[in-house]
C-alpha positions as CSV (number, residue, x, y, z in Angstrom):
1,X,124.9,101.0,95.7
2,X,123.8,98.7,98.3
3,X,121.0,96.3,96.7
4,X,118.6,94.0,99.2
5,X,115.1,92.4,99.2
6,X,112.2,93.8,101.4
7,X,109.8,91.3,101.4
8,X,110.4,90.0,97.9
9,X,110.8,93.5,96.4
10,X,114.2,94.5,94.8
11,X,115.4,97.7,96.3
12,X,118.7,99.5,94.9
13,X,119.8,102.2,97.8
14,X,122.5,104.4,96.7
15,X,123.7,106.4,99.9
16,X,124.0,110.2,99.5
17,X,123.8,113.3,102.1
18,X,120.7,114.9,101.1
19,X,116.8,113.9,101.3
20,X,115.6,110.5,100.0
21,X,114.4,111.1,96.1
22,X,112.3,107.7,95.0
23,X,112.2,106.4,91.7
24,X,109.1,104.5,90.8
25,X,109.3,103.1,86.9
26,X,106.8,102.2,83.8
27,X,105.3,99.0,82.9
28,X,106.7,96.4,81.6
29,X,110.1,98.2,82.9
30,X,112.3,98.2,85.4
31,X,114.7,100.2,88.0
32,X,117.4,100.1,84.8
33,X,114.9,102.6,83.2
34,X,116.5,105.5,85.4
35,X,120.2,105.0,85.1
36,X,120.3,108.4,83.6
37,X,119.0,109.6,86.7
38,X,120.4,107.8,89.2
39,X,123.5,109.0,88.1
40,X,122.8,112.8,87.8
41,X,120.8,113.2,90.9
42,X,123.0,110.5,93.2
43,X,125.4,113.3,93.8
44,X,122.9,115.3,95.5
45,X,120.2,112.9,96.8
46,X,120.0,109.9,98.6
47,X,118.9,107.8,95.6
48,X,116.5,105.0,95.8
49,X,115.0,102.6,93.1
50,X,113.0,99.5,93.1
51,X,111.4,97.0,90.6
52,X,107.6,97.1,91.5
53,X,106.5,94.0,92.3
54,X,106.8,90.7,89.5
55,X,108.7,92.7,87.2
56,X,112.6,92.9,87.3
57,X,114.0,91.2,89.9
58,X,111.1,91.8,92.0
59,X,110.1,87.9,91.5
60,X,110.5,86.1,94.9
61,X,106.7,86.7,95.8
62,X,104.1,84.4,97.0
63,X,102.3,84.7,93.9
64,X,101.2,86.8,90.8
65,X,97.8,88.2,91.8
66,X,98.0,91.5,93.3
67,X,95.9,94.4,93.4
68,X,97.3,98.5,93.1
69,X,96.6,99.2,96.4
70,X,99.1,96.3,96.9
71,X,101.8,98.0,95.0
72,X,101.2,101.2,96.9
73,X,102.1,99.5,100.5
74,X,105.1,98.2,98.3
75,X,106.1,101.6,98.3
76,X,105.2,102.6,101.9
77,X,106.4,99.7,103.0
78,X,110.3,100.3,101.6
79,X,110.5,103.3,102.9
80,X,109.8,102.3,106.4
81,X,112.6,99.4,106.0
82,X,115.2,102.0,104.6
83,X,114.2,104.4,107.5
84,X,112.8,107.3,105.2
85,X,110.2,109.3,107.0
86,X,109.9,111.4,103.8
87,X,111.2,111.7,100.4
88,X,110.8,113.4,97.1
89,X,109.5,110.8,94.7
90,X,109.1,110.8,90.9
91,X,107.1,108.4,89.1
92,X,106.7,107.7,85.7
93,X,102.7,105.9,84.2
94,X,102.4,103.2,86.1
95,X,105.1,104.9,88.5
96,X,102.6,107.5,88.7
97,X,99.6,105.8,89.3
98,X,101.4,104.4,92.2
99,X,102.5,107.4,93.4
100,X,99.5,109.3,93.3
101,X,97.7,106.7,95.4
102,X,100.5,106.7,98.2
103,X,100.2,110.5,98.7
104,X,96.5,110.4,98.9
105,X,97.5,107.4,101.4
106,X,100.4,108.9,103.4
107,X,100.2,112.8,102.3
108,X,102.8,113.3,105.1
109,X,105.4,110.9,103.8
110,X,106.3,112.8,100.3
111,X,108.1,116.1,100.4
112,X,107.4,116.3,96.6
113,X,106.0,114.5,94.0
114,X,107.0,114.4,90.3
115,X,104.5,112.4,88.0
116,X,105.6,112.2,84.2
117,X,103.7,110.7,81.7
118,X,101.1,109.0,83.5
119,X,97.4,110.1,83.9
120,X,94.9,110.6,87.6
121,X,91.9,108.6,85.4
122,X,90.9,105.1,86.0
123,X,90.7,102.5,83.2
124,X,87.2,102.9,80.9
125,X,85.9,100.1,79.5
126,X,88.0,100.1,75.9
127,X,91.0,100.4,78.4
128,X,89.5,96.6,80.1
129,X,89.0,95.1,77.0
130,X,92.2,95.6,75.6
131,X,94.1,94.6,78.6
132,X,92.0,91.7,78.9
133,X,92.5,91.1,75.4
134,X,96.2,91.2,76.0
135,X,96.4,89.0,78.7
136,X,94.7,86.4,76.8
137,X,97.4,86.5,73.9
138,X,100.4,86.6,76.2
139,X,99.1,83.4,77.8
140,X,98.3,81.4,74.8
141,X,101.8,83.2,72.3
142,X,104.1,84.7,75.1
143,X,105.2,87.8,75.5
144,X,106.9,88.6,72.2
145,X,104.1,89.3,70.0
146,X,103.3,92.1,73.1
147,X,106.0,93.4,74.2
148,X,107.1,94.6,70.1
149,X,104.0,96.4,69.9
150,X,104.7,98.4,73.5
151,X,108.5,99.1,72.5
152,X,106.5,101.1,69.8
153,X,104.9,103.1,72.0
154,X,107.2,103.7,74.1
155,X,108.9,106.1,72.5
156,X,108.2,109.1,69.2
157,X,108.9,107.2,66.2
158,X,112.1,109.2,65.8
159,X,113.9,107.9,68.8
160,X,112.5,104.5,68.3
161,X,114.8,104.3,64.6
162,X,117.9,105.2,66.9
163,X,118.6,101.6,67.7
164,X,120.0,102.1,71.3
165,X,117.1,103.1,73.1
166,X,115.3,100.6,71.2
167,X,117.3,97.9,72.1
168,X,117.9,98.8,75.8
169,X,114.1,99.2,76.6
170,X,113.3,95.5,74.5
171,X,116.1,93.9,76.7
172,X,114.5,95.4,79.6
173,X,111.3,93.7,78.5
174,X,113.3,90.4,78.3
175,X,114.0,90.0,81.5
176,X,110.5,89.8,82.7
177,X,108.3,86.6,83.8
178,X,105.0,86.2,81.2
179,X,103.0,86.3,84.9
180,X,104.7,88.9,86.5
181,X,103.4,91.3,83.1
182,X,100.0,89.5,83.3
183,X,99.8,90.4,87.7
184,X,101.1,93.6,87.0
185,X,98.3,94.7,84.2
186,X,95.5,93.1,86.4
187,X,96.8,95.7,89.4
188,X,96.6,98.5,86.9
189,X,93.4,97.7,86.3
190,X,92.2,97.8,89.4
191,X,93.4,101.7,89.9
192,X,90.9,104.0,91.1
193,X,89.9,106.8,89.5
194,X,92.3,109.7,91.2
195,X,91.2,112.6,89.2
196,X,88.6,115.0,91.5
197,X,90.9,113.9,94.5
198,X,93.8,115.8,93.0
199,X,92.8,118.9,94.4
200,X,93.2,117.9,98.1
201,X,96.8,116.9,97.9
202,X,99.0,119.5,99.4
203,X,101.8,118.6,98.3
204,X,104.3,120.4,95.4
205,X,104.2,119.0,92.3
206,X,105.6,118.5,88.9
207,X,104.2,117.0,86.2
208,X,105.7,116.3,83.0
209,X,104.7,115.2,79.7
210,X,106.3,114.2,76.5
211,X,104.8,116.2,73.9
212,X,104.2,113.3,72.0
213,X,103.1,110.4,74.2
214,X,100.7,108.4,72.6
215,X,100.1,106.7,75.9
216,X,99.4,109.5,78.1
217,X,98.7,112.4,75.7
218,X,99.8,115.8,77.0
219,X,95.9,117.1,77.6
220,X,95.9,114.0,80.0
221,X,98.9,115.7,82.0
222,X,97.2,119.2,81.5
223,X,93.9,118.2,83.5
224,X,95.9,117.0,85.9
225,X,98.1,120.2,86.4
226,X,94.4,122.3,86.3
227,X,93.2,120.4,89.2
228,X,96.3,120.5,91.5
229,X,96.8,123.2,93.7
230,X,100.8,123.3,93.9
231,X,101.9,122.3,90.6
232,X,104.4,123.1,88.0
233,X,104.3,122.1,84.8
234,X,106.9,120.9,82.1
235,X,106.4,119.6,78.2
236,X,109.1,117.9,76.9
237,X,109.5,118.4,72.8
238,X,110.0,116.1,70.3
239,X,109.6,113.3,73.0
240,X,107.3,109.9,73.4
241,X,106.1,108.2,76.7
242,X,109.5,107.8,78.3
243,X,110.4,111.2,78.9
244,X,113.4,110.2,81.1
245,X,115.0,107.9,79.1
246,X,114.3,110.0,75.8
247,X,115.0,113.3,76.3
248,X,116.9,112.8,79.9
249,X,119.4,115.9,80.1
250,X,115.6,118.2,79.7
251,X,114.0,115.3,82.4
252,X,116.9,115.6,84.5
253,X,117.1,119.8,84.1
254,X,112.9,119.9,84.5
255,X,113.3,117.9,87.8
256,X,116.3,119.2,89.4
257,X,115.3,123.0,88.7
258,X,111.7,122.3,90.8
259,X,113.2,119.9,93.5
260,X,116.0,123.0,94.4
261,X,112.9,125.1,94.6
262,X,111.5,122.9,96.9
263,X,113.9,122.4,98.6
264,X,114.6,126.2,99.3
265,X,111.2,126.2,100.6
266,X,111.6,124.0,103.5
267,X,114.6,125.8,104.7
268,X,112.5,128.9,105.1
């Protein structure tokens, strides 16, 4: 693995022969959410992740405020450092938001596009007030009081009594700076709404849904697959937000079984 800054942003390059494949994590995560993948699909891929920008290591930044659209060019703008003139690229909620954004941006950079758990809709007013709301307590308490209450969410409450995912996703949380979670939730909020552009991207795709995300509830994932025009479409059982890290031999299976088709396509 060969690790370097572009620009501030933490980039973890791990070689391989075949196409570039992208992983783009949740909020407040970081790159360490896809070790499960990075070492099933490194064998086959050239495997890249990154901590989006003020969370993980992705701290050496000018400041905190920055918008989606910033966080998009993050994206772009890694892939033209590393040379990749395309790539598969899976993202998972906040991954996804980004990722939608960047093919509706630069359609001809993806060869596919995974999104898991993540939604095309742009935030309503409840969605505003609570993050606003949020933001106001991690300022005046920290990140503690937070960051309990996502771990919760993060996962179906069967997996969150196992106490290693548990603790591996709250250590993740850990590590982060109290303004890099508050710049990160103001970009979210300033998503646009992606949903009625879905059907222009041409692009395959592959979305996947944990049956029970409370985050991103499965009907969220099915409007999306009913507006895209190349799409396949995986449910996950017994499984919360974090698809990968929960269930990750069925993540791993769901992804590599479309990216072979994929990739059989482009051969032909």
């Amino acid at each position: 693995m060969n690790t370097i800054k572009v620009e501030g942003i933490s980039v973890n390059d791990y070689g391989g022969e075949g196409n570039a494949l992208i992983f783009i994590h949740a909020f407040p995560l970081c790159s360490r959410m896809w070790d499960s993948q990075v070492e099933h699909f490194s064998k086959i891929y050239r495997v890249v992740t990154y901590d989006v920008r003020g969370l993980g290591y992705s701290t050496d930044i000018p400041d905190y405020q920055f918008t989606m659209e910033e966080l998009v060019n993050d994206l772009i703008m890694i892939m033209d450092h590393l040379g990749i003139d395309k790539a598969h690229a899976c993202g998972l909620s906040m991954g996804g938001y980004i990722l939608q954004r960047a093919m509706l941006k630069n359609p001809g950079r993806f060869l596919s596009a995974t999104l898991a758990d993540t939604k095309s809709e742009g935030e309503n007013n409840e969605s505003l007030l609570s993050r606003s709301n949020d933001i106001i307590k991690i300022k005046s308490e920290g990140t503690d009081s937070f960051f309990d209450g996502m771990a919760k969410k993060l996962i179906s409450e069967r997996s969150y009594e196992n106490e290693e995912p548990r603790t591996f996703i709250r250590t993740m949380m850990s590590w982060m700076k109290p303004e890099g979670v508050i710049g990160t939730m103001m970009a979210i909020a300033t998503r646009t709404n992606s949903f009625y552009l879905l059907k222009d991207i041409e692009i395959p795709c592959h979305v996947i849904v944990g049956r029970n995300d409370v985050l991103t509830p499965p009907v969220k994932s099915f409007f999306m697959k009913e507006n895209l025009k190349e799409v396949e479409f995986t449910v996950i059982e017994e499984c919360g937000h974090l698809s990968n890290m929960e269930k990750h031999e069925e993540f791993n299976s769901a992804v590599e079984r479309f990216l072979k088709h994929v990739e059989e396509n482009l051969t032909k």
